[in-house]
MDTraj code that builds the backbone (N, CA, C; nanometers):
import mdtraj as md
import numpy as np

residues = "UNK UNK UNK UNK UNK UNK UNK UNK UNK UNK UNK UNK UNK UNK UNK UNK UNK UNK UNK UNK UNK UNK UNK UNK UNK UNK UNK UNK UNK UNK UNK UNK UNK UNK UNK UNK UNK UNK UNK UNK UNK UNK UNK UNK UNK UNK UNK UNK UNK UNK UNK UNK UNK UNK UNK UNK UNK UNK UNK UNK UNK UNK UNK UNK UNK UNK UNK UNK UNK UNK UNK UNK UNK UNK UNK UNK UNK UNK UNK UNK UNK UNK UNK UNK UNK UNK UNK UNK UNK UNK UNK UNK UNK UNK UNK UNK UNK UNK UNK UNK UNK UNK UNK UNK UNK UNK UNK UNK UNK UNK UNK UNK UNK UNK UNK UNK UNK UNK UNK UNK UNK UNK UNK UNK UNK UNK UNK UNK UNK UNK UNK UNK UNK UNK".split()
xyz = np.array([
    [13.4049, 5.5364, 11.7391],
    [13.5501, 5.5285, 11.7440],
    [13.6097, 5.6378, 11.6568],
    [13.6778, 5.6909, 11.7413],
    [13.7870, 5.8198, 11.6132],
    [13.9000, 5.7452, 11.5404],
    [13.8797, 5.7402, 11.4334],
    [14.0043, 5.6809, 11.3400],
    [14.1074, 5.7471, 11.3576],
    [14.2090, 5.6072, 11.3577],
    [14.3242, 5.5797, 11.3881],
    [14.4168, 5.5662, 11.2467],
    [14.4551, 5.6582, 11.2729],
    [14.6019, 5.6601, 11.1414],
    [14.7550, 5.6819, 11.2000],
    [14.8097, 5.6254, 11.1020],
    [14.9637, 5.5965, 11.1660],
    [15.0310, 5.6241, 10.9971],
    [15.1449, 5.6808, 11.0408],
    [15.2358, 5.6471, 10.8856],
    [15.3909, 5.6542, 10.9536],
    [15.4505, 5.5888, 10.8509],
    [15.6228, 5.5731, 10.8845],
    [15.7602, 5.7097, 10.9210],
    [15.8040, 5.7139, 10.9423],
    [15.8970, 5.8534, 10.9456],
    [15.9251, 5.9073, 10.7787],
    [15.9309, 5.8678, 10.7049],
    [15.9027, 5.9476, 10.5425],
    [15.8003, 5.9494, 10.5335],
    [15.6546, 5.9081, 10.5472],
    [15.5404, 5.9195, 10.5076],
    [15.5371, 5.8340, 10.3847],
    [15.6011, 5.7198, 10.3409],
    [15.5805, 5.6710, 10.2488],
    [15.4665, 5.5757, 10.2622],
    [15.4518, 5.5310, 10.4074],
    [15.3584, 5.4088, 10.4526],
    [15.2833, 5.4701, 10.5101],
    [15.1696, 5.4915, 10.4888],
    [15.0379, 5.5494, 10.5718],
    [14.8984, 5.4467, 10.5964],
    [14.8734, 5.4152, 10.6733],
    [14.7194, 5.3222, 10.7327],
    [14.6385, 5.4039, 10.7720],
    [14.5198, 5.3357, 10.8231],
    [14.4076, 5.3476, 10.8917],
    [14.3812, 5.2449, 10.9256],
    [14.3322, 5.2332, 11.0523],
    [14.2694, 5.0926, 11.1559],
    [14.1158, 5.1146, 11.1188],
    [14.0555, 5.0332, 11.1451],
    [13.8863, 4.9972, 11.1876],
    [13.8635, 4.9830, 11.2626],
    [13.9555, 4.9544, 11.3816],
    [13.9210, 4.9022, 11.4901],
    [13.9891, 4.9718, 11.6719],
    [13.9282, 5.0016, 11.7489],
    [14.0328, 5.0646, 11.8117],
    [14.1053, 4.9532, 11.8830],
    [14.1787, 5.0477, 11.9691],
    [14.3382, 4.9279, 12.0538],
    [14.2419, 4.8920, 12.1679],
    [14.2964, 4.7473, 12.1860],
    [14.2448, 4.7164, 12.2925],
    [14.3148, 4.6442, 12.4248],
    [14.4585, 4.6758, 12.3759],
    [14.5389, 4.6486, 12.5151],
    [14.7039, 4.7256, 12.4137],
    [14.7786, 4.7631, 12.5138],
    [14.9009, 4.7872, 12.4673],
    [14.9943, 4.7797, 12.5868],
    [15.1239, 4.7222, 12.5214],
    [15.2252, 4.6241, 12.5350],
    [15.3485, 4.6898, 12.5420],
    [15.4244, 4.6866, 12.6419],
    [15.5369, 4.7950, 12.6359],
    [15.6176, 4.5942, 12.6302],
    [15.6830, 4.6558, 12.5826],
    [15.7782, 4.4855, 12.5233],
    [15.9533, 4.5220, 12.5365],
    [16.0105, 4.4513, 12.6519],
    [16.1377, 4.5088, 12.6539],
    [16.2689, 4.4267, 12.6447],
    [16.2503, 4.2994, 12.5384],
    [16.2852, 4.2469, 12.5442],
    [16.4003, 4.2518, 12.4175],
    [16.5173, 4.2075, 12.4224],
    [16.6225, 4.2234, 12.3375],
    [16.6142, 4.2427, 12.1927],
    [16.5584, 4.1955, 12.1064],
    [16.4647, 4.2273, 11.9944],
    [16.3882, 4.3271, 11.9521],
    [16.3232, 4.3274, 12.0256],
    [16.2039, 4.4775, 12.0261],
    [16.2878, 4.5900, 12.0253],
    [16.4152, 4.6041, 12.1308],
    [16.5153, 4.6615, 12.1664],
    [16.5667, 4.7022, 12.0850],
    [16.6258, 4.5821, 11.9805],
    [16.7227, 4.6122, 11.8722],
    [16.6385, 4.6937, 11.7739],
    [16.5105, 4.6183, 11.7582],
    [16.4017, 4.6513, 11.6211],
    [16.4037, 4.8077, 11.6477],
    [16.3658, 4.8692, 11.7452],
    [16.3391, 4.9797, 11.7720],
    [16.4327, 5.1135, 11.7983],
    [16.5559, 5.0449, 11.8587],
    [16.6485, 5.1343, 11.9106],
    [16.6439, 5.1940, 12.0232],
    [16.5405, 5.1070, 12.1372],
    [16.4973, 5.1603, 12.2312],
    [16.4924, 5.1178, 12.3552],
    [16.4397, 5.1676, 12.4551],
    [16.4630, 5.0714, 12.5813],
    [16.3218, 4.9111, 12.5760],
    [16.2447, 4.9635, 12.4934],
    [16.1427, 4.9064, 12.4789],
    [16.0417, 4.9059, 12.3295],
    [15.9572, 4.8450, 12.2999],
    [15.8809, 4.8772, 12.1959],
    [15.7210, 4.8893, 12.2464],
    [15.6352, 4.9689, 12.1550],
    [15.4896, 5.0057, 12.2446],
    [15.4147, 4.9241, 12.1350],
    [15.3057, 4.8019, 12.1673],
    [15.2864, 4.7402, 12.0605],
    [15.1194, 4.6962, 12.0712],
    [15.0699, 4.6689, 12.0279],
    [14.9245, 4.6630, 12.0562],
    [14.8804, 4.5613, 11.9256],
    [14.7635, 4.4425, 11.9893],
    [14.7517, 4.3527, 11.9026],
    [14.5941, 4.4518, 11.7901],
    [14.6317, 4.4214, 11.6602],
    [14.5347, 4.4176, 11.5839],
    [14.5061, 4.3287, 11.5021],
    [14.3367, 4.3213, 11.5367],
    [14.3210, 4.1658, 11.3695],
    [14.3714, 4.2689, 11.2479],
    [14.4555, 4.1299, 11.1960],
    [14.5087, 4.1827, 11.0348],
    [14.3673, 4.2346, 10.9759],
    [14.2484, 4.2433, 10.9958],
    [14.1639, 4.2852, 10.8905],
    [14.1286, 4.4489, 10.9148],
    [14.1289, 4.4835, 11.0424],
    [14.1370, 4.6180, 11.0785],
    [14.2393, 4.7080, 11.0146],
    [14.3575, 4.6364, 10.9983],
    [14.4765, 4.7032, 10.9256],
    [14.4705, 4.7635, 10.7889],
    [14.4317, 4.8765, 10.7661],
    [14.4316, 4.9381, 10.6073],
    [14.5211, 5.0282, 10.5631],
    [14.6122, 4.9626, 10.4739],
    [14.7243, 5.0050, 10.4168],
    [14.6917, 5.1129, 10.3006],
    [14.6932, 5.2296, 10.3488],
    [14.6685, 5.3697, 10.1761],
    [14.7727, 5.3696, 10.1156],
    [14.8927, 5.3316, 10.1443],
    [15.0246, 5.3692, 10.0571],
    [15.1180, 5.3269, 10.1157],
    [15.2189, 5.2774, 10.0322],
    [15.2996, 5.2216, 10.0805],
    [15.3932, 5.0843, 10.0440],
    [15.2672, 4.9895, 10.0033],
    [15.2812, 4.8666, 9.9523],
    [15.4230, 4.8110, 9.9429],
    [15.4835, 4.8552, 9.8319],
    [15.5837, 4.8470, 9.7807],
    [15.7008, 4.8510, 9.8770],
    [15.6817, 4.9405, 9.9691],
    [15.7963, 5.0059, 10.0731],
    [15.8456, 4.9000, 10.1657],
    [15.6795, 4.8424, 10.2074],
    [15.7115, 4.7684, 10.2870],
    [15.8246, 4.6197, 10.2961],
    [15.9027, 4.5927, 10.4237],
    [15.9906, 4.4873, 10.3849],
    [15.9499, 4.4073, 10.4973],
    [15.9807, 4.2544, 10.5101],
    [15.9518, 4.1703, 10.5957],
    [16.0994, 4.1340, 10.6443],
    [16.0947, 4.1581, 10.8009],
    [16.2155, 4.0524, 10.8344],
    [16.2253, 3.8951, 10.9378],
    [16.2355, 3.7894, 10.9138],
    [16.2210, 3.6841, 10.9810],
    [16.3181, 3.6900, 11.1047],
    [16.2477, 3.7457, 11.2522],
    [16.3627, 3.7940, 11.3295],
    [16.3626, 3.6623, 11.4361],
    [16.2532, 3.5432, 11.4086],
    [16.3209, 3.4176, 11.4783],
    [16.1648, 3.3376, 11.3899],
    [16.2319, 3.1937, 11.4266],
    [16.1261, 3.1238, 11.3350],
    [15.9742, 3.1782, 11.3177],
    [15.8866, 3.1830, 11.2789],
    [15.7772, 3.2093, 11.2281],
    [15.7350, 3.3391, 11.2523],
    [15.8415, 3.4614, 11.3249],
    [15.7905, 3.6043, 11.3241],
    [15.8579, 3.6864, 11.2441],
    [15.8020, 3.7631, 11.1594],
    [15.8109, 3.8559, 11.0308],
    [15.8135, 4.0011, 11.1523],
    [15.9232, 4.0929, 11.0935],
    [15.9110, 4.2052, 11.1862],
    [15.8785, 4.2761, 11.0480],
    [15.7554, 4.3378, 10.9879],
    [15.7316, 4.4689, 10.8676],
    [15.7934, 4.5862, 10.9142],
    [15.8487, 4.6596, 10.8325],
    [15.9196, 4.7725, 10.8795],
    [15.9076, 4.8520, 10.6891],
    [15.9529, 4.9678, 10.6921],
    [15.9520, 5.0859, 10.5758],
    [16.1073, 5.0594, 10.5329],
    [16.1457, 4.9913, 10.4183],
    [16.2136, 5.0082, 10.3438],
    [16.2767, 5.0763, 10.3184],
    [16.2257, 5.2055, 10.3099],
    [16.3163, 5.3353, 10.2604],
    [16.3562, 5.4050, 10.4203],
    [16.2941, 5.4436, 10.4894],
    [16.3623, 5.4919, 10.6484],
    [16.3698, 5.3962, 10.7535],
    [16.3133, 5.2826, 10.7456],
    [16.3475, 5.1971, 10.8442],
    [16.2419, 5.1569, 10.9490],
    [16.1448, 5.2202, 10.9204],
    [16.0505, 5.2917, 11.0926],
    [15.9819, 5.0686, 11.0713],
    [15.9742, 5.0770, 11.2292],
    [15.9007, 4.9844, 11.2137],
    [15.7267, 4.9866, 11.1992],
    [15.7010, 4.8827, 11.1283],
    [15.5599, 4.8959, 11.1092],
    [15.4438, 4.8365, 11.2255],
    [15.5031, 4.6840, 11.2035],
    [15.3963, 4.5740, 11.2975],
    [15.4612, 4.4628, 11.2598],
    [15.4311, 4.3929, 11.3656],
    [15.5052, 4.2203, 11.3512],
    [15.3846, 4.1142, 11.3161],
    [15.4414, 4.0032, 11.3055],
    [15.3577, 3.9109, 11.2456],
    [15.3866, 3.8135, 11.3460],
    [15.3030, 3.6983, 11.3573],
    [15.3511, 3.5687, 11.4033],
    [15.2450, 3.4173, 11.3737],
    [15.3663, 3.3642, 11.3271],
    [15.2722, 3.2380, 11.2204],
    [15.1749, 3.1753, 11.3698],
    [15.2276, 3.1678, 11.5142],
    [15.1589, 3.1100, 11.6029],
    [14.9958, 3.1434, 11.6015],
    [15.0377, 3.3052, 11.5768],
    [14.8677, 3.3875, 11.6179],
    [14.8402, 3.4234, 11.4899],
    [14.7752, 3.3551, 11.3641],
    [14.7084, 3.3630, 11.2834],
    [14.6145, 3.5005, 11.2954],
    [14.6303, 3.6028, 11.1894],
    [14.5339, 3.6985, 11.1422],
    [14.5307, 3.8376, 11.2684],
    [14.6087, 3.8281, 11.3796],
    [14.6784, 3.9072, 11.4337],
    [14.7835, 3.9968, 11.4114],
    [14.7981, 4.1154, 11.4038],
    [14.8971, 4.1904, 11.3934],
    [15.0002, 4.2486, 11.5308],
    [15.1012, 4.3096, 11.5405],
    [15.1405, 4.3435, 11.6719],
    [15.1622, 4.5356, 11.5842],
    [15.1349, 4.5784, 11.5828],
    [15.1166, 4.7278, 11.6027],
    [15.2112, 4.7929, 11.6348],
    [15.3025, 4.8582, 11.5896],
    [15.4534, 4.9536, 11.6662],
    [15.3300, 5.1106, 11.6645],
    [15.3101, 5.1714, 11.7993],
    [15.2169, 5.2095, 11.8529],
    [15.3009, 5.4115, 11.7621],
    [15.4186, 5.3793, 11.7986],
    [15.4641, 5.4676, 11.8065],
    [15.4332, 5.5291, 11.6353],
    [15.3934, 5.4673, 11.5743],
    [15.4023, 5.5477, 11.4231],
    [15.2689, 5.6255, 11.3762],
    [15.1610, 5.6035, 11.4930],
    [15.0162, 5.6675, 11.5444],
    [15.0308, 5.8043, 11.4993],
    [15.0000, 5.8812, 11.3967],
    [14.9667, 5.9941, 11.3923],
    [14.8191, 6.0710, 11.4764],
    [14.7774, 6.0072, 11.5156],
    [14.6490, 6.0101, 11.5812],
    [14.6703, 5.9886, 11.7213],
    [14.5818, 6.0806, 11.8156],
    [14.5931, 5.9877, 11.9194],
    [14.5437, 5.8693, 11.9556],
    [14.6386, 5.7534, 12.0287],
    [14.6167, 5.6544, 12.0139],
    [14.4606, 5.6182, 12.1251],
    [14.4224, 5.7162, 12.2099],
    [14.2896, 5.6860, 12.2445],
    [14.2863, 5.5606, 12.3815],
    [14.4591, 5.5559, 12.4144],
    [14.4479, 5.4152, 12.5073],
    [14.5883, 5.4482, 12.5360],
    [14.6069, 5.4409, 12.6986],
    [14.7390, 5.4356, 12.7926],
    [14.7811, 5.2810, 12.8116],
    [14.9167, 5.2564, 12.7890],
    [14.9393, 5.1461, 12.8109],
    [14.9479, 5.0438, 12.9336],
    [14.8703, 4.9229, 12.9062],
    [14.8012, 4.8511, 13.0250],
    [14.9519, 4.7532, 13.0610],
    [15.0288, 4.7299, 13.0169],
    [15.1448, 4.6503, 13.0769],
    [15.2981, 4.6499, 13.0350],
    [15.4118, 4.6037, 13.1366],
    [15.5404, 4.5791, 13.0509],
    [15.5532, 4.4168, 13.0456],
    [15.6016, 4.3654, 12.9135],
    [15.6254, 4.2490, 12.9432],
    [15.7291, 4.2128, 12.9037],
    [15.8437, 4.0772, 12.8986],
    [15.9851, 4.0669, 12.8902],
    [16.0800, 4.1324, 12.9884],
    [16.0205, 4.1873, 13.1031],
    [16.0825, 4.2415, 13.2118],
    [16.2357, 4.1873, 13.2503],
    [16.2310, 4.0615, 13.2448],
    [16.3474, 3.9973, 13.2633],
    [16.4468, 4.0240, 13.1693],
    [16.4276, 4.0549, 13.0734],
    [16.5163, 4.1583, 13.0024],
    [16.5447, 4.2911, 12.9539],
    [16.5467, 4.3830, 13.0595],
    [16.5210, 4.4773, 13.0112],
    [16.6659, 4.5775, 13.0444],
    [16.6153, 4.6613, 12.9169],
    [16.8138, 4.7242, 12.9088],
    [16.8405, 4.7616, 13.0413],
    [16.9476, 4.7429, 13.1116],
    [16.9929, 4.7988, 13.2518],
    [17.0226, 4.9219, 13.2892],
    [16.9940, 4.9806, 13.1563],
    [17.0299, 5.1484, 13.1743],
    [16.8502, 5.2067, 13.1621],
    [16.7370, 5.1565, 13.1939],
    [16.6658, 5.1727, 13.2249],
    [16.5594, 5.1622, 13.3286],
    [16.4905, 5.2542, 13.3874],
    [16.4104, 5.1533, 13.4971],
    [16.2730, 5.2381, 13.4923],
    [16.2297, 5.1064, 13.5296],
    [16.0403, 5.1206, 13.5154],
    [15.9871, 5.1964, 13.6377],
    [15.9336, 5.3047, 13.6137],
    [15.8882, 5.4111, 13.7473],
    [15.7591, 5.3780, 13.7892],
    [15.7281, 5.2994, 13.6591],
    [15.5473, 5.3255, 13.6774],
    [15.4739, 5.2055, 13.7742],
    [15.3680, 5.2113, 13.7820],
    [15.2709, 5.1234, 13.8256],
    [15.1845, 5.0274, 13.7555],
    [15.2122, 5.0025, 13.6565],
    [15.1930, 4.9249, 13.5157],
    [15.2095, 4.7470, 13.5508],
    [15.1382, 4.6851, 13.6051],
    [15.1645, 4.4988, 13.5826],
    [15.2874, 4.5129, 13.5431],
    [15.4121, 4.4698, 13.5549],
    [15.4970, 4.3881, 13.5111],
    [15.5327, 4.2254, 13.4876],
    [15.5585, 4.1744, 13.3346],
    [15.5543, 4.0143, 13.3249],
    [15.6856, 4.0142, 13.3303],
    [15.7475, 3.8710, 13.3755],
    [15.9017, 3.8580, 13.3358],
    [15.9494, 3.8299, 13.2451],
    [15.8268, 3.7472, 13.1615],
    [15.8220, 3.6942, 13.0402],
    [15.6759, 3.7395, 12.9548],
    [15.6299, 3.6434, 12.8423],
    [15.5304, 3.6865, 12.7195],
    [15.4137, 3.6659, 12.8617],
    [15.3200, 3.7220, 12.8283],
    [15.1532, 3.7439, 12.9514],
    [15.1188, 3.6001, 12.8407],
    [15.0283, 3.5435, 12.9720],
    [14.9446, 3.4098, 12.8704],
    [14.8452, 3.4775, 12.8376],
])
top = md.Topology()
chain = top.add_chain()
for i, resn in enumerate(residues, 1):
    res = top.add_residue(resn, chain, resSeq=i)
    for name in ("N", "CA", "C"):
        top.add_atom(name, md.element.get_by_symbol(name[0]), res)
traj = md.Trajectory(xyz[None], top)
C-alpha cells in the first residue's frame, strides 16, 4: 500500500492512514452540503485505528451536527477533517478531499440522492442511493 497522507488547508492538521480506502461515498445530502460548501462531500469509511494524527491535536474542533455525530474539522481554517458516529463505533468517515496523496481509489457511489442541491446534476454512472446504502 502507498501511504496515504492528507492535511487541512493551513497545514496545521496533517495524518497518515495505515490502511488503504476501501469504498468512497459521494454524500449529497444537506449537511455534508453545508459542512463542505459543496454540492456534495467525498467521504470514505476508516477504522479510527488506521487514522494517525502528526500534528495538529490542538486545532482540531468537534461539532455535534445531529445526535450522536461529531463533524472534526481545523479550527483555525475550517477544512473539514472526518466525522464520527456514536452508531458505528471505532469508524471514521474521511473528508477525501484533504488527501495530499493520491487517494489510490475512484469513487464507488452517490448516496442521499434525494437531496441533492438542484443546481446540480449527476452525469456519471456511479449506483445512486436515495437515502444512507445499508
Amino acid at each position: 500500500m502507498n501511504e496515504l497522507r492528507g492535511s487541512c488547508l493551513c497545514g496545521g492538521v496533517r495524518y497518515t492512514l495505515t490502511a488503504p480506502l476501501s469504498e468512497i461515498g459521494l454524500c449529497h445530502c444537506q449537511q455534508c452540503r453545508k459542512a463542505n460548501g459543496s454540492a456534495f462531500a467525498a467521504n470514505a469509511p476508516i477504522p479510527e485505528t488506521a487514522f494517525q494524527l502528526l500534528a495538529g491535536a490542538e486545532l482540531l474542533k468537534a461539532y455535534e451536527s445531529s445526535p450522536g455525530k461529531q463533524r472534526v474539522f481545523c479550527g483555525h481554517c475550517g477544512s473539514p477533517v472526518y466525522s464520527r458516529n456514536a452508531r458505528k463505533p471505532g469508524v471514521l468517515r474521511l473528508r477525501i478531499g484533504l488527501l495530499d496523496t493520491p487517494a489510490g481509489h475512484s469513487p464507488d457511489f452517490h448516496f442521499m440522492t434525494a437531496y441533492r442541491a438542484d443546481w446540480y446534476a449527476i452525469r456519471d454512472n456511479l449506483p445512486q442511493h436515495p437515502e444512507y446504502p445499508s
